[in-house]
KEGUSE-554576 format. One record per residue (C-alpha): residue in three letters; x, y, z. Coordinates in steps of 0.05 Angstrom, whole numbers. Each point is the difference from the previous one (the first is absolute). Layout:
// residues N
(ALA (X Y Z))
...
END
This chain:
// residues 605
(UNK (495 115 450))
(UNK (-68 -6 -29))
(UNK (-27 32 -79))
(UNK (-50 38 30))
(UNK (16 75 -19))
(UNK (-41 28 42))
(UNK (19 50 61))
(UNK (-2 -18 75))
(UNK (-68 11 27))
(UNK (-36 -9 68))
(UNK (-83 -5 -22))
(UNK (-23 -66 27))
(UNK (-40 -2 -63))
(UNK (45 -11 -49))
(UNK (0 -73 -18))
(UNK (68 1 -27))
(UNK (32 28 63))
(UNK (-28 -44 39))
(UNK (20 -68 -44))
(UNK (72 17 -13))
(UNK (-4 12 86))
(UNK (-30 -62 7))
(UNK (57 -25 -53))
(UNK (51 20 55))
(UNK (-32 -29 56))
(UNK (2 -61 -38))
(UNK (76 0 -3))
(UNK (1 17 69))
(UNK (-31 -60 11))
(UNK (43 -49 -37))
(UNK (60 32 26))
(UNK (-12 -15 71))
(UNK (-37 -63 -5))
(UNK (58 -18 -55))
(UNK (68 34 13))
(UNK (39 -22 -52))
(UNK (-43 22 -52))
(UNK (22 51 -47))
(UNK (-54 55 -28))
(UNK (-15 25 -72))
(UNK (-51 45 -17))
(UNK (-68 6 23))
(UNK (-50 39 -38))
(UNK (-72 7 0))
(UNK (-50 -22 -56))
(UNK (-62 8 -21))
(UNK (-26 -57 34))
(UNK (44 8 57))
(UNK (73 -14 18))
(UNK (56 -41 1))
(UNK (87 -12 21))
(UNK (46 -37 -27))
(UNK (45 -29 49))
(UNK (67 -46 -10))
(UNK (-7 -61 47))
(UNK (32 -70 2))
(UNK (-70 -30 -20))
(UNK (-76 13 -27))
(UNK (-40 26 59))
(UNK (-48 -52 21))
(UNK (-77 15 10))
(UNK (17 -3 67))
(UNK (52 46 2))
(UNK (-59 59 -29))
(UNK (-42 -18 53))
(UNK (60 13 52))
(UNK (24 63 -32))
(UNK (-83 28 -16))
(UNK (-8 -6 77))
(UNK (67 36 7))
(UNK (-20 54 -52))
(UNK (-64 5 57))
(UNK (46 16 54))
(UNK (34 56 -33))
(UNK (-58 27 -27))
(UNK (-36 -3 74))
(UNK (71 34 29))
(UNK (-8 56 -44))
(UNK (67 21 -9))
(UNK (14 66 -40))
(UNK (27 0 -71))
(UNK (52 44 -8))
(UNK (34 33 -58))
(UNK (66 16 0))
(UNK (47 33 -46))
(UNK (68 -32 -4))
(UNK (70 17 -46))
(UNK (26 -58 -46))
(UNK (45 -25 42))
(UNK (-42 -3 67))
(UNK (-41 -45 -35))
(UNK (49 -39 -37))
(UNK (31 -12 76))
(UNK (-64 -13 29))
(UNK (-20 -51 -49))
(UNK (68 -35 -3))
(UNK (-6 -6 80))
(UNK (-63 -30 -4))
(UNK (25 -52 -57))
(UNK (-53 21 -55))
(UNK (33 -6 -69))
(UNK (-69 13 -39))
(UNK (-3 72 36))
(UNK (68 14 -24))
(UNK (-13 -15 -70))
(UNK (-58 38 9))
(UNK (36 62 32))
(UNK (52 -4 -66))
(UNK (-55 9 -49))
(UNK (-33 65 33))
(UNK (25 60 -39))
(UNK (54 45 27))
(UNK (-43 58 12))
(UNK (-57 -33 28))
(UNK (-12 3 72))
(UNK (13 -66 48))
(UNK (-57 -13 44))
(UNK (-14 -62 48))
(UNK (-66 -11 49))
(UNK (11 -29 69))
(UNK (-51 -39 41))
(UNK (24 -31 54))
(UNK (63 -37 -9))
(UNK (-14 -5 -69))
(UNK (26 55 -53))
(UNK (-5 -1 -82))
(UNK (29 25 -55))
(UNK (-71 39 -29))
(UNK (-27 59 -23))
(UNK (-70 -5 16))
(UNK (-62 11 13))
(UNK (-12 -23 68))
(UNK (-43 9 59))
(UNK (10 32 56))
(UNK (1 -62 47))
(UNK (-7 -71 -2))
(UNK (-68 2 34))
(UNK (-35 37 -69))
(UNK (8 -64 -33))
(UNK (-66 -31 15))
(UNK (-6 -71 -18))
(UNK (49 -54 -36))
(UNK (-1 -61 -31))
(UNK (63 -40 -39))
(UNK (-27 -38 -57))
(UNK (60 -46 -28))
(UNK (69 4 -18))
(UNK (43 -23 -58))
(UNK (65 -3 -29))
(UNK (32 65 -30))
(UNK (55 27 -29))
(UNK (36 60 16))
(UNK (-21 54 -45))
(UNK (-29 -48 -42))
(UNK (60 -28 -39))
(UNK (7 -75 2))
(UNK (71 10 10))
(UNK (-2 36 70))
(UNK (-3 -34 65))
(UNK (-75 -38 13))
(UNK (-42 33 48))
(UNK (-63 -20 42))
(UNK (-48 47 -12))
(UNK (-60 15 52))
(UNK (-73 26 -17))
(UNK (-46 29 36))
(UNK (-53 59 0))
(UNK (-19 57 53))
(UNK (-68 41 12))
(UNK (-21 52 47))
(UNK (-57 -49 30))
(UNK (-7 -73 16))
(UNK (-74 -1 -38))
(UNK (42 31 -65))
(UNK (48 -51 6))
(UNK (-55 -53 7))
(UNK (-35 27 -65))
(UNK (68 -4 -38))
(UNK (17 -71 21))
(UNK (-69 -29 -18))
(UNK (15 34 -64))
(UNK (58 -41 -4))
(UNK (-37 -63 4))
(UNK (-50 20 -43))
(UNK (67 9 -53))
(UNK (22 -65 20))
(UNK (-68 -41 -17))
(UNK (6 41 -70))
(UNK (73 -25 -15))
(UNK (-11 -11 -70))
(UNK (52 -62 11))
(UNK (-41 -28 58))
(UNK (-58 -1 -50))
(UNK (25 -9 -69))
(UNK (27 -70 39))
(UNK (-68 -9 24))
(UNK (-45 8 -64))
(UNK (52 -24 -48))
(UNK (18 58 -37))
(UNK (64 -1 -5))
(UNK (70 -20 20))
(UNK (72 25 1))
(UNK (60 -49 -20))
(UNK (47 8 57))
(UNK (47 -53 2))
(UNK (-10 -4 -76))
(UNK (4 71 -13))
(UNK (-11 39 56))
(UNK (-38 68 -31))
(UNK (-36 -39 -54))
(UNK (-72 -11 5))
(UNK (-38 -57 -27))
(UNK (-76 19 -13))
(UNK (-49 -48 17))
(UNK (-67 -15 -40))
(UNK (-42 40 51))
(UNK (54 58 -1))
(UNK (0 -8 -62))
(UNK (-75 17 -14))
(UNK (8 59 33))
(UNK (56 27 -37))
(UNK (-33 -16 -62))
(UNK (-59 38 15))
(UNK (49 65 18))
(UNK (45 -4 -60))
(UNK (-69 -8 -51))
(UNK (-23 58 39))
(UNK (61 25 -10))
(UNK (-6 -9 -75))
(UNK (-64 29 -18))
(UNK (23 58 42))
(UNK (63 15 -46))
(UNK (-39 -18 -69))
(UNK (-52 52 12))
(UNK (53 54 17))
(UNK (38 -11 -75))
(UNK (63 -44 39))
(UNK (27 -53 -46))
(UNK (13 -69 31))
(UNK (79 -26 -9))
(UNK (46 -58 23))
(UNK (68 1 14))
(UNK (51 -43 10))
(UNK (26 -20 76))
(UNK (78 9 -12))
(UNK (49 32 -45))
(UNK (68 28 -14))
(UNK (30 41 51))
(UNK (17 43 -43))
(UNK (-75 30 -11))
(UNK (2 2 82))
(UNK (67 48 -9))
(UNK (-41 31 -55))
(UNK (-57 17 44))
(UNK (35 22 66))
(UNK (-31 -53 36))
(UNK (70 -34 19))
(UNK (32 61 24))
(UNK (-59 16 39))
(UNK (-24 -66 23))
(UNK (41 -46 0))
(UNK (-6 -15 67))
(UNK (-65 -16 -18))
(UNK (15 -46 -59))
(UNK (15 -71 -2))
(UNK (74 -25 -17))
(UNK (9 -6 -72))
(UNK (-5 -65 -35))
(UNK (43 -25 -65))
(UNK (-23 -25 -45))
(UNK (34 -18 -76))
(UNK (62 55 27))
(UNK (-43 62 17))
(UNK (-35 18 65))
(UNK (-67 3 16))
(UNK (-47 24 43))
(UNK (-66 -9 33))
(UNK (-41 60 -18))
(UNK (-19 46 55))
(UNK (-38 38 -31))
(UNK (-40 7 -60))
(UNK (9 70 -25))
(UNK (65 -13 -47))
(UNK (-41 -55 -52))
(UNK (-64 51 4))
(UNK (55 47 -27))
(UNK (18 -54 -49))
(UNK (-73 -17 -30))
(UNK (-6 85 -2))
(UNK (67 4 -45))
(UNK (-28 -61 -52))
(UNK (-45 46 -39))
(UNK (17 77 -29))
(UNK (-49 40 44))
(UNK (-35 67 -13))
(UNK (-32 47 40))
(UNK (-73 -24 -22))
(UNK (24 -74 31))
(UNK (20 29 68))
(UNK (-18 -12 53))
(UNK (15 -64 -3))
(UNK (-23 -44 58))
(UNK (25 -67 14))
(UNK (-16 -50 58))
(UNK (29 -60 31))
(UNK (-18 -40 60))
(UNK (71 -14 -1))
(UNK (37 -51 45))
(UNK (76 31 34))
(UNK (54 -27 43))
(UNK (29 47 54))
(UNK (49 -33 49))
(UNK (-27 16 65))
(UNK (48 -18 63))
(UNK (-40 -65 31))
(UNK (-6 44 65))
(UNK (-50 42 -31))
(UNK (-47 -54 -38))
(UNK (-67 2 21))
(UNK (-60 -49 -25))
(UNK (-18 40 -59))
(UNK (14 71 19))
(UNK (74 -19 -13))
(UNK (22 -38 -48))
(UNK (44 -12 -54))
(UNK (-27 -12 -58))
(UNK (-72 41 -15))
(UNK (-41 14 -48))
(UNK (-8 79 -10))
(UNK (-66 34 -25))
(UNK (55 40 -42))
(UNK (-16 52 -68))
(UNK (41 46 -28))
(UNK (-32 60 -34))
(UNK (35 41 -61))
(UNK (-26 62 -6))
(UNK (16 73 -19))
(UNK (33 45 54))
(UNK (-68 40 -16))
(UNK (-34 -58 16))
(UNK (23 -18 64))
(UNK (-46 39 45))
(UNK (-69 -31 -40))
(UNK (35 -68 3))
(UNK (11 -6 80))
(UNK (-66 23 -2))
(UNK (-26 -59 -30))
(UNK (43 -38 45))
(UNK (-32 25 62))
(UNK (-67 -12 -33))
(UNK (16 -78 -9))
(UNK (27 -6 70))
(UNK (-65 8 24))
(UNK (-33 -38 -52))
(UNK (44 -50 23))
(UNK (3 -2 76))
(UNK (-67 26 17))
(UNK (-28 -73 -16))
(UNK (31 -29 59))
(UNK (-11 49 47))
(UNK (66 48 3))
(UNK (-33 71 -5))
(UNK (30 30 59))
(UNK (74 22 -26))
(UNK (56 44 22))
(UNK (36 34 -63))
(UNK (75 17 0))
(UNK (33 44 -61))
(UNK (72 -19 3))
(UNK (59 48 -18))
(UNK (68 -2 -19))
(UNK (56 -42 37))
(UNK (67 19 12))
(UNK (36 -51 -58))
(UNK (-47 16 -53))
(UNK (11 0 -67))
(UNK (-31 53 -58))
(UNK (-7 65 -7))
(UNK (-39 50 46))
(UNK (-35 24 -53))
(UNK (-25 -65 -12))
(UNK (-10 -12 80))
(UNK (-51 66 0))
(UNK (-33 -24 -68))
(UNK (-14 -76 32))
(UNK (-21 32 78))
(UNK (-46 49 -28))
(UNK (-38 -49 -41))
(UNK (0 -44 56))
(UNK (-29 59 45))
(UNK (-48 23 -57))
(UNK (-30 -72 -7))
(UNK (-14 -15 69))
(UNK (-34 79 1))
(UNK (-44 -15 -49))
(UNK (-25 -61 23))
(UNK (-21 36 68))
(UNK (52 -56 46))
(UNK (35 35 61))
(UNK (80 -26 0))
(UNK (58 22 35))
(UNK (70 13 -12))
(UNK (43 -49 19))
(UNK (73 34 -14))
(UNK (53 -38 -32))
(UNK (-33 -62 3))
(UNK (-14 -10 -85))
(UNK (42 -48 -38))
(UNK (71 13 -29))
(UNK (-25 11 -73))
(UNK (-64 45 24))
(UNK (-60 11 43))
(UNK (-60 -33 20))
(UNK (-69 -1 36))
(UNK (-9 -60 55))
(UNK (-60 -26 14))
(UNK (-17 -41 70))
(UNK (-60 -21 9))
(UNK (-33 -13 69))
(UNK (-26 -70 11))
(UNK (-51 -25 56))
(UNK (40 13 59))
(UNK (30 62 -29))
(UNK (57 -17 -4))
(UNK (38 26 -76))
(UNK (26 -41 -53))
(UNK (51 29 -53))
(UNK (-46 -9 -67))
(UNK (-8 35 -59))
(UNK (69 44 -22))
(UNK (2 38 -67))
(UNK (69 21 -23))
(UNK (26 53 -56))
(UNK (61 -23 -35))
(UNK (52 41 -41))
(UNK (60 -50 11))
(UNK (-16 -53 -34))
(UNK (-30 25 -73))
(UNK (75 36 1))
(UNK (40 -63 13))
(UNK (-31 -42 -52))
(UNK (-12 59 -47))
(UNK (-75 -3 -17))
(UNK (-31 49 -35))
(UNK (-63 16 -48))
(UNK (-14 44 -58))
(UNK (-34 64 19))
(UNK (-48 39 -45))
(UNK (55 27 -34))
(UNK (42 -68 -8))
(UNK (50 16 51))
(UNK (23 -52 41))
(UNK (-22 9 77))
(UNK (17 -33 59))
(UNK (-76 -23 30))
(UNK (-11 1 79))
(UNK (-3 -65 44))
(UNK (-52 -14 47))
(UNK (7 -61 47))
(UNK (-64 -29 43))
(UNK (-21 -45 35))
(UNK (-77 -4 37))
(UNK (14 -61 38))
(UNK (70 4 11))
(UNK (2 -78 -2))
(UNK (-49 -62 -6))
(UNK (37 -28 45))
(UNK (-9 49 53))
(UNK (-55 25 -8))
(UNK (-32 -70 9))
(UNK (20 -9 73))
(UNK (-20 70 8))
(UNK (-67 -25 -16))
(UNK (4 -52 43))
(UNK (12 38 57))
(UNK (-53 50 -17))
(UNK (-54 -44 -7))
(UNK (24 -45 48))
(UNK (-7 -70 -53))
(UNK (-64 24 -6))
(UNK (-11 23 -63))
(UNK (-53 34 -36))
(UNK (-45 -46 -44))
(UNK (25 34 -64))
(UNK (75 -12 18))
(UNK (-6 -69 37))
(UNK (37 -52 -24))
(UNK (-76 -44 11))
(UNK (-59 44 -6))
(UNK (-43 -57 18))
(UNK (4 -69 37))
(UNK (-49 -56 -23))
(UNK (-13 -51 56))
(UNK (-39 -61 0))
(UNK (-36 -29 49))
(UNK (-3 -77 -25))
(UNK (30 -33 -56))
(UNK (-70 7 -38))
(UNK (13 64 -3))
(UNK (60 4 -47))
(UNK (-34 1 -68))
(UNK (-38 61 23))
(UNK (62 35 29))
(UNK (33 -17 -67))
(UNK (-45 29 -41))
(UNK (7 64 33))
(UNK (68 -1 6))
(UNK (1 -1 -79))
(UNK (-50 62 -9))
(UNK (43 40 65))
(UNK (59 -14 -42))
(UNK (-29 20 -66))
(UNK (-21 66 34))
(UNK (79 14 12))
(UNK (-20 -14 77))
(UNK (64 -38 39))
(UNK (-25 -61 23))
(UNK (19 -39 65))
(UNK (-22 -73 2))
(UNK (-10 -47 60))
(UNK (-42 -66 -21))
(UNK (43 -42 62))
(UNK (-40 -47 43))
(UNK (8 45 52))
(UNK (-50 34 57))
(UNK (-24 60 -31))
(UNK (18 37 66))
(UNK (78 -20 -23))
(UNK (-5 27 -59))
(UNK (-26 65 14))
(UNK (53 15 51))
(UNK (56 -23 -62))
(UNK (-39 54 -39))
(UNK (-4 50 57))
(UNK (74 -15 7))
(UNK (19 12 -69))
(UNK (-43 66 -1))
(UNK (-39 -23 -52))
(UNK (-49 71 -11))
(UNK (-67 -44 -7))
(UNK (-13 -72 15))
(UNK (-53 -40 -45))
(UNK (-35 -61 47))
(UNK (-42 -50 -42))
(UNK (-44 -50 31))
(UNK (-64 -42 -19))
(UNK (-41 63 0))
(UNK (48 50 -37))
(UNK (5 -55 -59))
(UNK (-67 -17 -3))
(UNK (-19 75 -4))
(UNK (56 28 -39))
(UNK (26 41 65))
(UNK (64 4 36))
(UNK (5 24 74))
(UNK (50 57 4))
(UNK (40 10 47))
(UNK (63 51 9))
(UNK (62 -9 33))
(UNK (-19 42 65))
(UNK (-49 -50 15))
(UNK (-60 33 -29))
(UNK (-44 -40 -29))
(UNK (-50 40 -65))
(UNK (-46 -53 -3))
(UNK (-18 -40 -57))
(UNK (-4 21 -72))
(UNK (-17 -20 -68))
(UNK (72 -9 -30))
(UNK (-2 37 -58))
(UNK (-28 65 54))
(UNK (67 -12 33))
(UNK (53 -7 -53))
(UNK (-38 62 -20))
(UNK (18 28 70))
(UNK (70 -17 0))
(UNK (13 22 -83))
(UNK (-27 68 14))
(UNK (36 12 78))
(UNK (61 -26 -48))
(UNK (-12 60 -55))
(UNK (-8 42 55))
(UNK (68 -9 41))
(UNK (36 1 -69))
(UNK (-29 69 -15))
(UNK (11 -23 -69))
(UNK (-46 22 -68))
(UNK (23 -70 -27))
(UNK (-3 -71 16))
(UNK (72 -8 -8))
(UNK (15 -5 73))
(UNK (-50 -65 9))
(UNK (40 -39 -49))
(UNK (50 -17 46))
(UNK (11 -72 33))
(UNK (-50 -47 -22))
(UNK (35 -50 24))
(UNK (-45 -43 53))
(UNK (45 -25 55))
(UNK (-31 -71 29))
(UNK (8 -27 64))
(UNK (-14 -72 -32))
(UNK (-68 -36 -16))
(UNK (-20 -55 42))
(UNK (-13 -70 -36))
END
């Protein structure tokens, strides 16, 4: 049985219908090409499709090819899908006859009320509720992509499962268009090029989850979190620093083991008490709040931390630096009035932009998030956070929707996904209102009158991690990064040995301009080392000869090849300082200060 909700329908346009048909052709397939196979479930994506299947091994590249060209065969025959209403125990004796144990367990968890429906095509018939097509001849055109190990429902514990990918379209030129989208996702894997240009890497057998930054990953992330900085000071945050680990017993203060433990990291013990790897940085935010008395005049009270976490993330689901487990999150916690809340998100949404715009993530999709089933609080205090969640994002002019149900256990929150170069949507910015946790470790300030009054919590976050938001980047840009934000802004290359003093001097007054400087003074062809540049993505490349020293020029050159002729130095560190201003959208030179570190390939003797 698939999740989708949706009714049976017959339009040949609906995307979905025809995916989770193409889904069932694909077991088809594997069933007569592989008898023995047992089936799962097969729903369709958003990108597509796939089935998990229970077989005796991993199917081989070869075996897709055998059971695509099988799919083709059904598809050509055009056999009709049918839907067909059974009782309980007609299916329970039609799936015991055909020896499928995963359509049993299936049938057991469908409600006693609800209706039992299968769809036949051909010799094949499963347990589903829909949508389909009419017949197998709607589906168009189909492609399997990979397969991969799975487990049933998800649960390490179950029975392992091969599971089968693939995607569907109405037209062979659609599918075309997809699948050269595809490899156009593949050349961006930001782990295909982070191992390329040395940004960074992850410590697998040493720590699988764990990433070690590199120096020219590391240039980059410094020039994000200074950003990042300047940001928060103009906006009234104050900058803190917590610890990485502590008692337990604040993370049973908190909630955070009740809720999360699944999440957390085994304890650790250390001098008879247990420990724990903080996964999150809200409780000692709440901590530095509680050290002074506050008043009403002191809130809000702002602080910021770019705060590294630990969240135990099954190894299955690691990836590069999307997934990891230990990160460092753009995280603040905001203590305000309950009056305040509305103006407060507000300036939130103001410093997302302020923040993202820089690097190109304007186009956004905005979710307002509401209660979950589980919650905790008060609906009084439910209405009071949505509505100021709803007011902020009215009077900053953003179009949202509701996305029922989908807020976190202690309250609600606007989601933010940004659209990158291919469109596709990354999981951003989230701003979260908080009643739980000022009540479990009592906070409070002194109103007007001198009562004592338990303050609002707001959590944020703009990036939603360095760490990931960095091989977002990467893919975005594709390595190649804008000249404010590359790790080298410009590459000095010499032509001869003679040349070196020259290239040195102006490696001094690039450096001295806050310019990132990329050295190559090698005996090498300068052909050589303008591909190494090219390679590295190095914005703009310097080339100094006999002429350019004599005259006080370099020959510029960028990294698509296009050569800008030659120019009096000083003209074009001029050039790159003000294209550097300019990307940074900043009213400060703050943002240049970053990496002066010149990286040298070596100087010849």
């Amino acid at each position: 049985m698939n999740s989708d909700k949706r009714e049976p329908v017959g339009s040949h346009g609906d995307l979905v219908a025809l995916r989770h048909s193409a889904a069932h052709v694909l077991a088809q397939a594997v069933k007569r090409l592989f008898p023995s196979a047992q089936v799962g479930i097969g729903p369709a994506t958003e990108e597509g499709f796939y089935y998990d299947f229970r077989f005796d091994r991993p199917f081989s590249p070869q075996d897709l090819e055998k059971i695509e060209e099988e799919m083709r065969k059904i598809i050509s025959a055009g056999a009709p899908i049918v839907r067909r209403p059974l009782s309980r125990e007609q299916a329970r004796d039609l799936f015991e006859k055909s020896g499928e144990p995963f359509k049993l367990e299936i049938l057991h968890s469908i409600p006693s009320d609800a209706e039992i429906t299968v769809y036949d095509q051909g010799e094949f018939t499963d347990l589903c509720r829909g949508p389909h097509l009419p017949d197998t001849a709607m589906i168009g055109a189909v492609k399997l992509l990979s397969s991969s190990g799975a487990y049933w429902k998800g649960i390490e514990t179950n029975p392992s499962l091969q599971r089968i990918y693939g995607t569907a379209f109405h037209t062979q030129k659609e599918l075309d268009a997809y699948l050269e989208r595809l490899e156009e996702i593949r050349q961006r894997d930001h782990r295909k090029i982070g191992k390329e240009q040395g940004f960074f890497r992850t410590l697998d057998e040493n720590g699988a989850g764990m990433v070690l930054w590199l120096p020219r990953g590391a240039k980059v992330r410094r020039v994000i979190e200074e950003i990042w900085k300047t940001r928060h000071d103009r906006h009234g945050y104050q900058y803190v620093y917590t610890p990485h680990i502590a008692r337990l017993d604040l993370w049973k203060q908190s909630g955070h083991w009740d809720f999360y433990r699944d999440s957390m990291f085994s304890p650790m013990e250390i001098e008879g008490s247990e420990f724990e790897l903080k996964p999150m940085n809200c409780p000692f935010h709440i901590l530095i709040f509680k050290e002074s008395v506050r008043s009403y005049r002191d809130l809000p009270v702002r602080l910021a931390e770019l705060g590294t976490v630990y969240r135990y993330e099954r190894s299955g689901t690691l990836h590069g630096l999307l997934r990891v487990r230990g990160f460092t999150q753009d995280d603040a916690h905001i203590f305000c009035r309950p009056e305040d809340i509305a103006s407060e998100i507000g300036k939130v949404l103001t410093l997302v932009d302020e923040m993202l715009s820089p690097f190109g993530f304007t186009n956004r999709s905005v979710y307002l998030s509401t209660r979950p089933e589980g919650s905790v609080g008060s609906d009084e205090n439910w209405a009071l956070a949505t509505g100021a969640l709803e007011e902020a994002l009215k009077t900053a002019g953003i179009p949202y929707e509701i996305d029922p149900g989908e807020g976190v256990f202690y309250g609600p929150k606007i989601d933010m996904k940004f659209h990158d170069v291919l469109g596709r949507t990354w999981q951003l910015s989230t701003i979260q209102v908080d009643f739980n946790l000022p009540e479990k470790f009592d906070i409070t300030y002194r109103d007007s009158s001198g009562n004592a009054v338990r303050p609002i919590m707001i959590h944020r976050a703009l990036l939603g991690s360095v760490e990931r938001f960095f091989g977002i980047l990467v893919e975005h840009f594709k390595g190649a990064f804008p000249l404010w934000l590359a790790p080298e802004q410009v590459a000095l290359l010499t032509i001869a040995d003679r040349h070196i003093p020259y290239a040195t001097t102006l490696a001094s007054e690039l450096q001295n301009a806050g310019i990132r400087v990329f050295t190559d003074f090698r005996n090498e062809k300068i052909g050589a080392k303008i591909r190494e540049a090219q390679m590295m993505k190095i914005p703009q490349m310097w080339i100094m000869g006999d002429r350019e020293a004599e005259e006080q020029t370099v020959s510029v050159r960028n990294r698509d090849g296009q050569a800008g002729g030659a120019l009096p130095w000083k003209e074009a560190l001029t050039s790159v300082a003000e294209e550097i201003r300019s990307g940074l959208s900043l009213n400060t030179a703050s943002g240049l200060e970053s990496g002066r570190t010149t990286h040298s390939k070596g100087v010849s003797d």
